[in-house]
C-alpha positions in Angstrom: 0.0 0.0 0.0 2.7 2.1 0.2 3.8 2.8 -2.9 0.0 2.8 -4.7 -3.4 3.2 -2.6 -6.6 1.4 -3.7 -8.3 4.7 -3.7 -7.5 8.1 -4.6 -7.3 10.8 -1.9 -7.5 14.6 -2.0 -5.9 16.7 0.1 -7.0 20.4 0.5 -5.2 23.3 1.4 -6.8 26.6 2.2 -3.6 29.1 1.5 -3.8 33.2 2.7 -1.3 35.0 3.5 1.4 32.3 4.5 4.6 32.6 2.3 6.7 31.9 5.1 5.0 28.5 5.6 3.5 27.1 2.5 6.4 25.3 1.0 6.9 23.6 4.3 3.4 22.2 4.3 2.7 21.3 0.9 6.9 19.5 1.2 5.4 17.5 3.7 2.1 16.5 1.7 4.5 15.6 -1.4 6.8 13.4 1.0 3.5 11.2 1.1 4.2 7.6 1.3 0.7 7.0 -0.3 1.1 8.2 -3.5 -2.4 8.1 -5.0 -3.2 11.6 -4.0 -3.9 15.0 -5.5 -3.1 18.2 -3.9 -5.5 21.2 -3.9 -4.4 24.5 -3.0 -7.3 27.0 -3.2 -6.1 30.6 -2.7 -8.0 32.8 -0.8 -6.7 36.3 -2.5 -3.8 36.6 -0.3 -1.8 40.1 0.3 1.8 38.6 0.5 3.8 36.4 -1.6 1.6 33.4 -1.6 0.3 33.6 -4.7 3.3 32.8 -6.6 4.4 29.7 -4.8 1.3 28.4 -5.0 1.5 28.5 -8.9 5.2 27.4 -8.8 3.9 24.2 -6.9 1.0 23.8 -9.3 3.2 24.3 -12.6 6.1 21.7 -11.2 3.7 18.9 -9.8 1.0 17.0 -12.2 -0.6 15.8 -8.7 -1.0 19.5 -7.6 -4.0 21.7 -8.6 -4.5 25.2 -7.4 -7.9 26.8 -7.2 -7.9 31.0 -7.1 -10.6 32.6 -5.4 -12.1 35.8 -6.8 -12.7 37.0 -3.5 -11.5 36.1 0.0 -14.0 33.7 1.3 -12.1 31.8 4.2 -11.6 28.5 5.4 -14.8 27.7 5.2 -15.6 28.6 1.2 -12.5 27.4 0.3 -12.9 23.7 1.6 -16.2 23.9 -0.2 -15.0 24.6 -3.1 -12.4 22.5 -3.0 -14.5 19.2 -1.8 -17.1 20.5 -5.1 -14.2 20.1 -7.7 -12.9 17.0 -6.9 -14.5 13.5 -7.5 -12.3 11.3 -5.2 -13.1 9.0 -2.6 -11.8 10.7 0.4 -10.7 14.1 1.7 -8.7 15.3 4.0 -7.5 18.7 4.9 -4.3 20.7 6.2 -3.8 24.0 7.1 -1.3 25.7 5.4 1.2 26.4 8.3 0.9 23.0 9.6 2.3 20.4 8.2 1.9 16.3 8.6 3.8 13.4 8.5 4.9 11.3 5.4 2.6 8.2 6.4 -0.2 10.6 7.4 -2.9 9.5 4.4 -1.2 6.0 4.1 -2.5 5.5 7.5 -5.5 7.2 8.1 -6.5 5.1 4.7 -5.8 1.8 6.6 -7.5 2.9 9.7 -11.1 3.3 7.6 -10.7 0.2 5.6 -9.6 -1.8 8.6 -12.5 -0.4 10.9 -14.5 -0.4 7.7 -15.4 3.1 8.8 -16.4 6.6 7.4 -13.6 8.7 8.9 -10.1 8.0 10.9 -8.6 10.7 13.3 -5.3 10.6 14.5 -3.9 12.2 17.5 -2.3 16.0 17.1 1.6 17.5 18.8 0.9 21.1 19.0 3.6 23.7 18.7 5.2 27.1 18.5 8.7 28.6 17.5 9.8 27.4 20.7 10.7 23.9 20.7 10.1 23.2 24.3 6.7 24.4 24.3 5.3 21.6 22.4 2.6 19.2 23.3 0.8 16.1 21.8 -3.1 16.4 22.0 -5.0 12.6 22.4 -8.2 12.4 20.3 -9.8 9.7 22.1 -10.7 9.8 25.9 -12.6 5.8 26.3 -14.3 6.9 29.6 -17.2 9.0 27.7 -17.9 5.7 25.6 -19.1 6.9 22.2 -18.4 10.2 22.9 -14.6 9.4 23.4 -13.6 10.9 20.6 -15.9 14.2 20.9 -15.1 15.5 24.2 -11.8 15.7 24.1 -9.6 19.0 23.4 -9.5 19.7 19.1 -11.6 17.5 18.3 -13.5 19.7 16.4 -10.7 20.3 13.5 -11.0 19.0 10.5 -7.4 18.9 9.9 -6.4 15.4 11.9 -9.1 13.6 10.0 -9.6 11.9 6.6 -13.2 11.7 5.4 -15.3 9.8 3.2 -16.0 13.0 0.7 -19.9 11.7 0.9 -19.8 13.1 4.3 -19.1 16.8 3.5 -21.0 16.6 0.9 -23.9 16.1 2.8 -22.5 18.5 5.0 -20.9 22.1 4.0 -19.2 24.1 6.0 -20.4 27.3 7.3 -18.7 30.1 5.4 -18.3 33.8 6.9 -17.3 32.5 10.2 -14.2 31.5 12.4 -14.7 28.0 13.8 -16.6 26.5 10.8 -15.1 23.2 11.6 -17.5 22.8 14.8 -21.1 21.7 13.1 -19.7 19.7 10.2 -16.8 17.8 12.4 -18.4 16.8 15.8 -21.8 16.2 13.6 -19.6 13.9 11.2 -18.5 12.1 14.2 -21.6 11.7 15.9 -23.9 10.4 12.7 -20.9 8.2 11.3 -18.6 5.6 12.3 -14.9 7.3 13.2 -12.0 5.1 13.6 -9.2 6.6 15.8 -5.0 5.5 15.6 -3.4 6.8 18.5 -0.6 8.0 16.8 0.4 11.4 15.6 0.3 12.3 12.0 -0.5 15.7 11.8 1.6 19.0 13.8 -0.5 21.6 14.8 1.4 25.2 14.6 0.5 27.9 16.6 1.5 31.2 15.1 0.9 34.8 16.1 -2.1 36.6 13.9 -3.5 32.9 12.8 -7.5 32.0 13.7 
């Protein structure tokens, strides 16, 4: 499975104003060890220089598309838009100053067609520019029972997940709004089976200025 997936994944990346981060994120989604994937940047009419890398990685990478927003719409419109122009299988989605690692989709993949489930979640290490200051985040607390993996802390991002694109398409996200992750995530979680790994895929960066 490592070298060819049975399905084809899409991986979207909302990108504004983060030319200092970007390459870093979409280095790590490249470094995939499943390579059946395709890469969807949709840029939200950033200010700063991230623009132009996004259409450097979209000229360079046959797996990499890029979507350009007229208008800034935020996280919400652009996974929308993004989930409405592909016809995969599965999604999943990254911000675009995190960044994951190379056996994140390969494994999330094999936690859903193990469980034979509609979603897998994977645990999340949180950090900053200070390396000391990190922290890994557990997605799955067993004491609540079924709600084990809905009260715990992040479990409403979208970003440690990979979905059956059925799901959210049944399911938009809220646009407009910070948090538009809450009502489609915890509802996906609650309505369909979730399968969890309790190993960490995906790094969480904290930044001044981000939502």
């Amino acid at each position: 499975m490592s070298e060819h997936g049975n399905e084809k994944i899409t991986i979207v990346v909302p990108c504004y104003n983060v030319e200092n981060y970007l390459a870093r994120c979409i280095d790590s989604l490249l470094a995939q060890t499943y390579k059946n994937i395709e890469i969807v940047m949709v840029e939200d009419c950033s200010t700063d220089g991230t623009k132009d890398i996004v259409r450097e990685y979209e000229l360079k990478y046959k797996n990499v598309k890029a979507i350009y927003n007229k208008e800034n719409g935020g996280l919400g419109h652009a996974r929308n838009v993004a989930i409405r122009s592909t016809n995969t299988k599965y999604v999943a989605f990254i911000d675009s100053d995190d960044w994951v690692e190379p056996n994140f989709a390969e494994e999330l993949y094999k936690t859903i067609a193990k469980n034979k489930a509609d979603m897998a979640v994977c645990d999340i290490y949180v950090c900053g520019d200070n390396p000391s200051s990190g922290f890994r985040v557990k997605m799955y607390d067993p004491k609540p029972n079924r709600f084990g993996l809905i009260n715990v802390g992040l479990a409403a991002s979208s970003c440690n997940k990979l979905f059956k694109i059925e799901i959210l398409r049944d399911m938009e996200y809220p646009e407009n709004t910070i948090n538009e992750d809450i009502p489609v995530t915890l509802a996906a979680m609650y309505k369909y089976k979730a399968a969890y790994t309790d190993k960490t895929y995906y790094t969480y960066y904290q930044r001044p200025g981000s939502i």
